[in-house]
C-alpha positions, 0 to 999 in steps of 0.5 A: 296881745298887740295887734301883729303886723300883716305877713301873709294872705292865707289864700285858696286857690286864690279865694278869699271868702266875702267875710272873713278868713278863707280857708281850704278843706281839711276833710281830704288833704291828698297825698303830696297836695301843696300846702304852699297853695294856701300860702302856708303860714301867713296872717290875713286881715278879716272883713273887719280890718283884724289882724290873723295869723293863721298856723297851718300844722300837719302830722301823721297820727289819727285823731285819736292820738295823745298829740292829736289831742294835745294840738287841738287844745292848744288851738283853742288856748292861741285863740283864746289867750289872742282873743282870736288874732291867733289859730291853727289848721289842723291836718291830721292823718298825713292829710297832706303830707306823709312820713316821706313828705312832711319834712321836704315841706317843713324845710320848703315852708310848704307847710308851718308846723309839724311834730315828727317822730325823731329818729325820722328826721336823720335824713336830715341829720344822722346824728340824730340816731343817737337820740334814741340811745339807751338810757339817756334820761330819767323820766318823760318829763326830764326828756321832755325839758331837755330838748325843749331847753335853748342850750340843749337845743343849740347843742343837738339842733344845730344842723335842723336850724342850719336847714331852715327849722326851729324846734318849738319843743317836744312831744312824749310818743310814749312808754318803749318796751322790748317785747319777745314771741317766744320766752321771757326777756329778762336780762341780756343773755335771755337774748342770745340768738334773737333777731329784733326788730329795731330802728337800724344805724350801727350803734343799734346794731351794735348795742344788739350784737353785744348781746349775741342778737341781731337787728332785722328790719321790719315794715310796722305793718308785716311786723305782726305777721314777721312775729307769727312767723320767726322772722323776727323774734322781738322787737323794740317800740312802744305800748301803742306800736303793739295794741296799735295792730294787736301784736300782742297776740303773738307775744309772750313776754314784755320787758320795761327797762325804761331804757328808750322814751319815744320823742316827737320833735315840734317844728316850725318853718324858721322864715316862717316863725321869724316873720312874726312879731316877737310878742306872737313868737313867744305866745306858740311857744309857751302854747307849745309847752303847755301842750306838751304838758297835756299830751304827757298827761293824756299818755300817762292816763291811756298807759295802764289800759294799754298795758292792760290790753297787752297783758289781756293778749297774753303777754306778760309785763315785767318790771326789769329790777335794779339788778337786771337794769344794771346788767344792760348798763354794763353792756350798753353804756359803753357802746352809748360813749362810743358814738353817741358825740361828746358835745351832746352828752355834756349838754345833756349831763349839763341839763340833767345836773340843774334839772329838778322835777317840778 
């Protein structure tokens, strides 16, 4: 690639080493520490005159995540596809900033890069709730596509690149399940009675209610303890959400309807990303893409030792049948036209019809 124009010096407390990039620790990023203080984002020349751009990106998960993995490979395919004029900071483990904070930091150019959970950015934006409504798409890979199409994301967007945010694209948080502690769940009257554990807003609580259940909410780590103990009776969310703190344990049963796929949202600050030459531009996002591809890959192979330790645990995972899959339709389509807005619906239905599996 071109050498890129200089955009800003990456600076540590206002020290540059004698040769090279300096750049900051990354062993103990503290808890509301400034990534603004390493002059997030910028490109700096090396002792040889060469031009870096330099992308700080954070996120919450541990090292050993799926996503974790994904990054770190796609920090080696920028240097290697730039021949070095490209890298990335990797912050891990909400190093500096957590759930609470990244997104004040995305926003405020504080940091580059980050991939949060979806349903976490309806601070930002509560029509991203519908997000995770029932039955939305097929398959991880046309879910994948879709929020990473530039029409879709014209559409479902709109109000995050309003706030100063480009979605690159998405990453794939996994297989969500309804897991119960008490009997099994194999269709909507199994419900009846059930207090789970969801994200909350009213389509969900509806979507529940319809079923004779309610939604209670649960901090992830009291939830292995809230199960123990009836105060919650299921609970929504993913294969590594329940080995993640052995829930399995005080589970029963587990019902995979394929119904909810967990999705991380890839986020650059826009000023920032703008402020790059177009041919570096294009570089993250297909790096992003291919990263996306890989952490898709690496989900799919830990899946079947995840559900391995849950059945291990006692827990029994079924395959909902066509049959049972039809009886949730008819309760939760409806309520999924209700609220989830028109707009996102054709645009979704829209890429759906044109989307074949590669």
């Amino acid at each position: 690639m071109k050498r890129g124009k200089k955009v800003v010096a990456v600076m540590c407390a206002g020290m540059l080493a004698a040769t090279g990039l300096a750049g900051c620790s990354s062993g103990s990023g503290a808890e509301g520490t400034s990534a603004g203080t390493q002059a997030a984002g910028g490109g700096a020349e090396s002792g040889s005159g060469e031009a870096k751009y330099v992308i700080q990106y954070s996120h919450v998960q541990s090292t050993s995540t799926p996503t974790h993995q994904a990054m770190e490979w796609l920090k080696g395919w920028l240097e290697e596809q730039s021949n070095g004029e490209v890298t990335m900071e990797i912050y891990p483990a909400g190093q500096l900033y957590n759930d609470s904070t990244e997104i004040d930091a995305i926003t405020a150019g504080n940091i580059d890069m980050i991939s949060t959970y979806i349903s976490k950015l309806t601070t930002l934006d509560t029509d991203l709730q519908y997000t995770i409504a029932p039955f939305l798409f097929d398959s991880p890979e046309q879910m994948l596509a879709c929020y990473s199409d530039p029409d879709v994301q014209s559409v479902l967007f709109q109000n995050l690149s309003a706030q100063g945010i480009t979605v690159l694209g998405a990453m794939y948080g996994g297989d969500v399940m309804l897991f119960a502690g008490k009997q099994e769940i194999h269709t909507p009257e199994d419900f009846a009675g059930f207090k789970v554990r969801e994200n909350g807003g009213a389509m969900v609580q509806e979507q529940y209610s319809a079923m004779d259940a309610s939604v209670v909410t649960v901090e992830y780590s009291e939830l292995y303890t809230a199960m123990q103990s009836g105060l919650a009776d299921a609970v929504c969310t993913t294969l590594d959400g329940v080995t993640g703190i052995a829930l399995q344990e005080v589970l029963t049963d587990a019902l995979n309807l394929d119904h909810q796929m967990a999705c991380y949202l890839v986020q650059f600050n826009t000023d920032t990303f703008n402020s790059y030459p177009q041919e570096v531009q294009d570089l993250i996002r297909e790096g992003v893409k291919l990263a996306s591809e890989k952490q898709l890959e690496i989900c799919m192979e830990s899946r079947a030792d995840y559900i391995s330790d849950i059945e291990a645990g006692g827990c029994t995972v079924h395959d909902a049948t066509d049959e049972e899959k039809a009886a949730f339709h008819e309760i939760w389509d409806p309520i999924t036209e209700k609220y989830v807005p028109a707009e996102w619906m054709d645009a979704i239905n829209t890429f759906k019809e044109g989307y074949t599996e590669s």
